[in-house]
C-alpha positions as MATLAB code, in Angstrom:
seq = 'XXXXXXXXXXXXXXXXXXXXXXXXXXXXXXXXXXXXXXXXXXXXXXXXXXXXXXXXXXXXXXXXXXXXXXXXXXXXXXXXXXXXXXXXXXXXXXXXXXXXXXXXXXXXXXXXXXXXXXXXXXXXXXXXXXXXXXXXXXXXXXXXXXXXXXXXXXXXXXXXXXXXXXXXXXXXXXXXXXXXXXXXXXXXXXXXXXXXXXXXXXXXXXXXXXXXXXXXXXXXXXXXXXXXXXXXXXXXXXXXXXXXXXXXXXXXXXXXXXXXXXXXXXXXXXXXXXXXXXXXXXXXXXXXXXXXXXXXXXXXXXXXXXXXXXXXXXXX';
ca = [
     -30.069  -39.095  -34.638;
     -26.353  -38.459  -35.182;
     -24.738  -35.957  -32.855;
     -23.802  -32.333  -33.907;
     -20.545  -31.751  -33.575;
     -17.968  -28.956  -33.193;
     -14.446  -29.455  -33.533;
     -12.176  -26.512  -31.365;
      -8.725  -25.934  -33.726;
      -8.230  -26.153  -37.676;
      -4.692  -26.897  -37.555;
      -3.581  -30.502  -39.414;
      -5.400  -32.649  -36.747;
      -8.626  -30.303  -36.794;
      -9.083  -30.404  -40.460;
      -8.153  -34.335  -40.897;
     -10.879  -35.163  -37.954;
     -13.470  -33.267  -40.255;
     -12.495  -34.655  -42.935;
     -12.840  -37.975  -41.578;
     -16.274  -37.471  -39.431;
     -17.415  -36.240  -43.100;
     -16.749  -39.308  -44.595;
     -18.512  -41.026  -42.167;
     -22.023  -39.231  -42.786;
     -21.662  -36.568  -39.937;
     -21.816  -32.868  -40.383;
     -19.102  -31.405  -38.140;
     -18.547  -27.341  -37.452;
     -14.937  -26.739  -37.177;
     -14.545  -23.444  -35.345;
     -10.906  -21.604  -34.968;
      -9.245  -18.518  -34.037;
      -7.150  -18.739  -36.898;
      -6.624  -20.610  -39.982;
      -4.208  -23.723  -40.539;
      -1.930  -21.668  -42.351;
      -1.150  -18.886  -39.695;
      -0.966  -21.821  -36.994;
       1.473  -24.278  -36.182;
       0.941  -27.004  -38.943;
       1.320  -24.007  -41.308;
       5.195  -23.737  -40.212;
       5.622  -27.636  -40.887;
       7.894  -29.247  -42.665;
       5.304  -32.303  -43.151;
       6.819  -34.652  -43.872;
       5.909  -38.347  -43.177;
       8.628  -38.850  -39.507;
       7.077  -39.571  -36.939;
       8.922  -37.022  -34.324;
       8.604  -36.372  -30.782;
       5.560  -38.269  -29.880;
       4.797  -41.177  -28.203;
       3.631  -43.611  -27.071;
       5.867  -45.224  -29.592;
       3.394  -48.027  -29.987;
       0.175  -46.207  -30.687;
       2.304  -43.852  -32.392;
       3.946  -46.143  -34.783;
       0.142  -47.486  -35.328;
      -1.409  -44.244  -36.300;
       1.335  -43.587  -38.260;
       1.607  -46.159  -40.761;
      -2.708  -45.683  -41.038;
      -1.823  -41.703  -41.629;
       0.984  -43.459  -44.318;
      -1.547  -45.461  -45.734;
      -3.953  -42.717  -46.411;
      -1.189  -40.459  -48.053;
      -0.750  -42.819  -50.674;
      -4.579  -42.952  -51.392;
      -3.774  -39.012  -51.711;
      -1.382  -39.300  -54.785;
      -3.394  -39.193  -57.195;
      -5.188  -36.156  -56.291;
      -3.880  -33.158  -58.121;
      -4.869  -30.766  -55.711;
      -3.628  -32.510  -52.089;
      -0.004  -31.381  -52.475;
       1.441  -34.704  -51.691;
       4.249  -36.577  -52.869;
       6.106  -39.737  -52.534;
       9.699  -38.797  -52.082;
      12.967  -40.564  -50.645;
      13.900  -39.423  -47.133;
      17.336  -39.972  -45.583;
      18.286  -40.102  -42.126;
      21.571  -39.477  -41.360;
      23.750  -39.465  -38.333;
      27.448  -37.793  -37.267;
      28.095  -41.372  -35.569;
      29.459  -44.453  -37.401;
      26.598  -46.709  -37.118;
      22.799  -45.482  -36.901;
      20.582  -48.147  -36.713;
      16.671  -47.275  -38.082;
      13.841  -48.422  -36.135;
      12.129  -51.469  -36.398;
       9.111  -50.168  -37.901;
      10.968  -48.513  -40.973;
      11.648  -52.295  -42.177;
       7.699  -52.585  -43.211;
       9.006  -48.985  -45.231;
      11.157  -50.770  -47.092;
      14.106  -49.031  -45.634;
      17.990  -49.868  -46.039;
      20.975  -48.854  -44.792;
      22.962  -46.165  -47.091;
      26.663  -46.651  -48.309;
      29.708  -44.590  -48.244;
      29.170  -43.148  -51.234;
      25.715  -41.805  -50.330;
      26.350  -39.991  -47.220;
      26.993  -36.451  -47.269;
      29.949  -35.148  -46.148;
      30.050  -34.638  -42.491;
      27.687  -37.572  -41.880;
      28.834  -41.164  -41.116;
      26.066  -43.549  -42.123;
      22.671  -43.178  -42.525;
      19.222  -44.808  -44.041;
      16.583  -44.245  -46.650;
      13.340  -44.982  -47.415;
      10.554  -43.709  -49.570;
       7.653  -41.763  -47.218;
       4.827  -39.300  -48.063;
       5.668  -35.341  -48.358;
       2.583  -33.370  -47.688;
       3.687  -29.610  -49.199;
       1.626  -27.892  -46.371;
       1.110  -25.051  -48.928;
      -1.162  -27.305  -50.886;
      -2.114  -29.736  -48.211;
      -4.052  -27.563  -45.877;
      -6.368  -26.411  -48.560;
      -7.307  -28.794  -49.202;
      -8.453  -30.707  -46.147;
     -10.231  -27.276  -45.635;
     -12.058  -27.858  -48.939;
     -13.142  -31.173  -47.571;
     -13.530  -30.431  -43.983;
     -16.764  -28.490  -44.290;
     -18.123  -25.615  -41.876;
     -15.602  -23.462  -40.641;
     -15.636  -20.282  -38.256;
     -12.594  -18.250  -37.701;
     -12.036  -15.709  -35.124;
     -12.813  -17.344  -32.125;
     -11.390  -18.417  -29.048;
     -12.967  -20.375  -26.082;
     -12.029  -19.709  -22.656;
     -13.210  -22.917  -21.770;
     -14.574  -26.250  -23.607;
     -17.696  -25.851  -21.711;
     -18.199  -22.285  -23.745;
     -18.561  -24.513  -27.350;
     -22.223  -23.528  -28.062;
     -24.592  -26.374  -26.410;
     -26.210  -27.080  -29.487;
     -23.319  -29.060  -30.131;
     -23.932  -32.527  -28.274;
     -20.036  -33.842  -28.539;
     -16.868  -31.308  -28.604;
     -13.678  -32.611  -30.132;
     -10.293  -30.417  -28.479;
      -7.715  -30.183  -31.747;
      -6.055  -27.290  -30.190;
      -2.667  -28.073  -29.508;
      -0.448  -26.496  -27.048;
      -3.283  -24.234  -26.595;
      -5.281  -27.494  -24.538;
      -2.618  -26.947  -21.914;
      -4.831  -24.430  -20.430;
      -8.125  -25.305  -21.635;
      -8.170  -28.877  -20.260;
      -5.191  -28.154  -16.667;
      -3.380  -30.651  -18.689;
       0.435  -30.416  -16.793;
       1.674  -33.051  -18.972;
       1.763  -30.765  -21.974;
       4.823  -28.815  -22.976;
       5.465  -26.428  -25.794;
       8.439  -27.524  -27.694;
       9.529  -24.571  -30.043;
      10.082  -25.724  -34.143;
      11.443  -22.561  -36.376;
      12.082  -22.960  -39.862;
      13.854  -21.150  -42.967;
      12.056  -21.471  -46.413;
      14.157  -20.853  -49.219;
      14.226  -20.918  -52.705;
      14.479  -24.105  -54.478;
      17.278  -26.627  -54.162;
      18.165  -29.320  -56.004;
      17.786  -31.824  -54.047;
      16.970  -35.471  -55.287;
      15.767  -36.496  -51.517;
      14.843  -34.756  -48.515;
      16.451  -35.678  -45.020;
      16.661  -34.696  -41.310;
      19.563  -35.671  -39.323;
      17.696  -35.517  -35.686;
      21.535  -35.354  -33.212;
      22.335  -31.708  -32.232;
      21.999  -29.741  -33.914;
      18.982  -30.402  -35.398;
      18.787  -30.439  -39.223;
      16.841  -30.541  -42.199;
      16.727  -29.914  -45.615;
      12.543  -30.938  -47.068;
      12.639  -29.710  -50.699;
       9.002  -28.772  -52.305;
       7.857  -27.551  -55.191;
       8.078  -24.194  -55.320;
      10.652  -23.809  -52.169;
      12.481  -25.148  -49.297;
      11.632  -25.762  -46.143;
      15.353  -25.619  -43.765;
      15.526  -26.814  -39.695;
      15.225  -26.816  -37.337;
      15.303  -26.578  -33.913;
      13.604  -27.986  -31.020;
      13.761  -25.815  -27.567;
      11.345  -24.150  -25.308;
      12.601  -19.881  -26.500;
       8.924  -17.742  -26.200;
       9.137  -15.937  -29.615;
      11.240  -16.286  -33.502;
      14.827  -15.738  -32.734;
      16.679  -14.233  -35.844;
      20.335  -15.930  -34.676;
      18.777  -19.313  -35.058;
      17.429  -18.557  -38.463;
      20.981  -17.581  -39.415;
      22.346  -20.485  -37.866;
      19.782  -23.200  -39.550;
      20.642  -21.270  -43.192;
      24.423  -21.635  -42.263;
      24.421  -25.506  -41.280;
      21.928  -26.395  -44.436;
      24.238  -24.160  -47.060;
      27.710  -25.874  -45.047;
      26.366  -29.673  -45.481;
      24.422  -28.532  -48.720;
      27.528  -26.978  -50.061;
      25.661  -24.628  -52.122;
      24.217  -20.838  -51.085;
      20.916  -20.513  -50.135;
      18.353  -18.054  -50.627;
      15.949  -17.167  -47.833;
      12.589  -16.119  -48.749;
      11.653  -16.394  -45.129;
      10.936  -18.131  -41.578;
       8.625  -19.331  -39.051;
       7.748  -20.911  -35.818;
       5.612  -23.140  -33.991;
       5.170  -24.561  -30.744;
       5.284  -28.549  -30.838;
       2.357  -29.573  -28.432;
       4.798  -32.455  -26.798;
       3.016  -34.444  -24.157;
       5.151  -36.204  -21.910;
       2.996  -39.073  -21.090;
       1.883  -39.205  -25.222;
      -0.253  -38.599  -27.184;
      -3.858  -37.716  -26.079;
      -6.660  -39.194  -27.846;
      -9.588  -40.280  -25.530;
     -13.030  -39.675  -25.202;
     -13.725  -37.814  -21.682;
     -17.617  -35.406  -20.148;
     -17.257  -31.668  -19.996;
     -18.476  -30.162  -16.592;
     -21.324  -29.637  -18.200;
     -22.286  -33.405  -18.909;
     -21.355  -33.123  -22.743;
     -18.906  -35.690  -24.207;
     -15.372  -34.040  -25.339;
     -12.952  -36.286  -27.445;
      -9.153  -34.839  -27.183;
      -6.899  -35.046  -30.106;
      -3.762  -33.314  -29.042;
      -0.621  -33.663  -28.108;
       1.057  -34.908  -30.943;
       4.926  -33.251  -30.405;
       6.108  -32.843  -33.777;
       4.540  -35.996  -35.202;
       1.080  -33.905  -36.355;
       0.716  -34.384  -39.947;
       2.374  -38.106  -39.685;
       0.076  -39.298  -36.958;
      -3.117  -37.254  -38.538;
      -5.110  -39.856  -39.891;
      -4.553  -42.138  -37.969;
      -5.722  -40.078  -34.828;
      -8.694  -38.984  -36.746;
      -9.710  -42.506  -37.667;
      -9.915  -43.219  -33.580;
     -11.540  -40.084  -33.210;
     -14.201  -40.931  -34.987;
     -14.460  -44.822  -33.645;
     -14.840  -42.630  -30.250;
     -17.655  -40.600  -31.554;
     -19.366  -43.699  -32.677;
     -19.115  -45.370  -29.612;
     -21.149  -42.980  -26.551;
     -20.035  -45.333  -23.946;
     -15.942  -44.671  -24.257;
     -16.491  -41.655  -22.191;
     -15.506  -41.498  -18.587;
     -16.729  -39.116  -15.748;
     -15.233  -35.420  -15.991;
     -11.518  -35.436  -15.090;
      -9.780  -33.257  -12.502;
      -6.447  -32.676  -13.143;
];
């Protein structure tokens, strides 16, 4: 008999797991206190870079799986994703792109293709996953859903449910004691369309970004530890963009997030509630959540399949 399962947060890694446990014959209840949309992976640029994560060899892995599943996604009218060229540019002379682009396809870019107060840079084609689109539609796939609630504790998931799967980002900080996790604070402008033949990210300080969609923008970023949407860092993300951009921008709006950065990596591992029921985490992922997505989900369910991963109930 297969186990029931719930599955605690419907942000990007919520929604993929379901997705994926669905596709593998089990029924999954995904239960949330608020939709993907209103959470962090609704303020996400999403596109395919992975970003503040690590381990950087699991995380390259589950990347290029998540990369690999995108692509399967093009053809699907109603997933919102794209195949795009990304640039990643630097204020130094030389960048040099990591090893694992070179399976992208990726070059170094010439003088000519730099903008102006960048020195060098590299591109490569990568998935865009319009987050507007995208969430949708893994909810459309993802099955039962409950909004509106919030567990105090893993052990409150109703015990019906024989294995527990923790998608809740920052939020696990608390529900699992987990010191390792740290909230690192992503705010974004959107707005209105540029024309933009390529999206890029130059990741030195400051921070910026310029991910063109289809009906908007989506403008960065930052990356610190502030506790709530600070208006001066909107301005000053608009001002950088519309400086290198050399055009005006529009805003239509902003938003924030809290990365869920874990400083020892990524967290996906199958572990007992105090109650004796297995829990599989999925969190953790920094600002790597829609790029590492599938792949996470894909080991998530290899743990579900496999009882004996789990260990004895961790005290941390």
């Amino acid at each position: 008999m297969d186990p029931r399962i719930a599955i605690v947060g419907a942000g990007v890694s919520g929604l993929t797991s379901a997705v994926v446990l669905r596709e593998r014959g089990y029924a999954p209840h995904v239960f949330a206190e608020k939709d993907a949309e209103r959470s962090t992976s609704g303020a996400a640029a999403a596109i395919w870079y992975p970003y503040d994560a690590g381990p950087e060899e699991l995380a390259v892995a589950w990347g290029m799986f998540t990369y690999g599943r995108l692509l399967d996604l093009l053809d699907e009218p109603d997933a919102g994703v794209s195949l795009v060229e990304f640039r990643s540019f630097s204020r130094t002379e030389s960048i040099t792109p990591p090893v694992w682009t070179t399976a992208l396809g990726a070059r170094l870019l010439g003088r000519d293709e730099l903008l102006a107060p960048y020195r060098s840079g590299y591109t490569m084609r990568v998935p865009l996953m319009d987050a507007n689109l995208y969430l949708p539609y893994l909810r459309s796939r993802a099955g039962e859903i409950t909004y509106g609630v919030k567990f105090d504790r893993l052990d409150d998931v109703d015990r019906k449910f024989d294995v527990v799967i923790n998608c809740t980002g920052f939020e696990a900080r608390a529900l699992t004691n987990d010191p390792e996790l740290e909230a690192h604070r992503g705010q974004v402008a959107i707005v209105e369309p540029v024309q933009l033949p390529y999206a890029f990210v130059c990741d030195e300080d400051p921070l910026t970004y310029v991910i063109p969609r289809r009906d908007d923008c989506v403008l960065g970023g930052c990356n610190d530890n502030l506790e709530s949407m600070d208006a001066t860092i909107t301005t000053r993300i608009v001002d950088e963009c519309s400086r290198v951009l050399d055009v005006p921008l529009v805003v239509k709006g902003s938003r924030e997030g809290n990365r869920p950065f874990r400083k020892s990596g990524v967290r996906v591992e199958a572990d007992v509630l105090s109650d004796g029921r297995r829990v599989i985490h999925d969190y953790g992922h920094g600002g790597a959540g829609f790029s590492l997505s599938w792949g996470c989900a894909h080991k998530v369910a290899e743990l579900v399949a496999s009882p004996s991963s789990s260990r004895s109930a961790t005290r941390r």
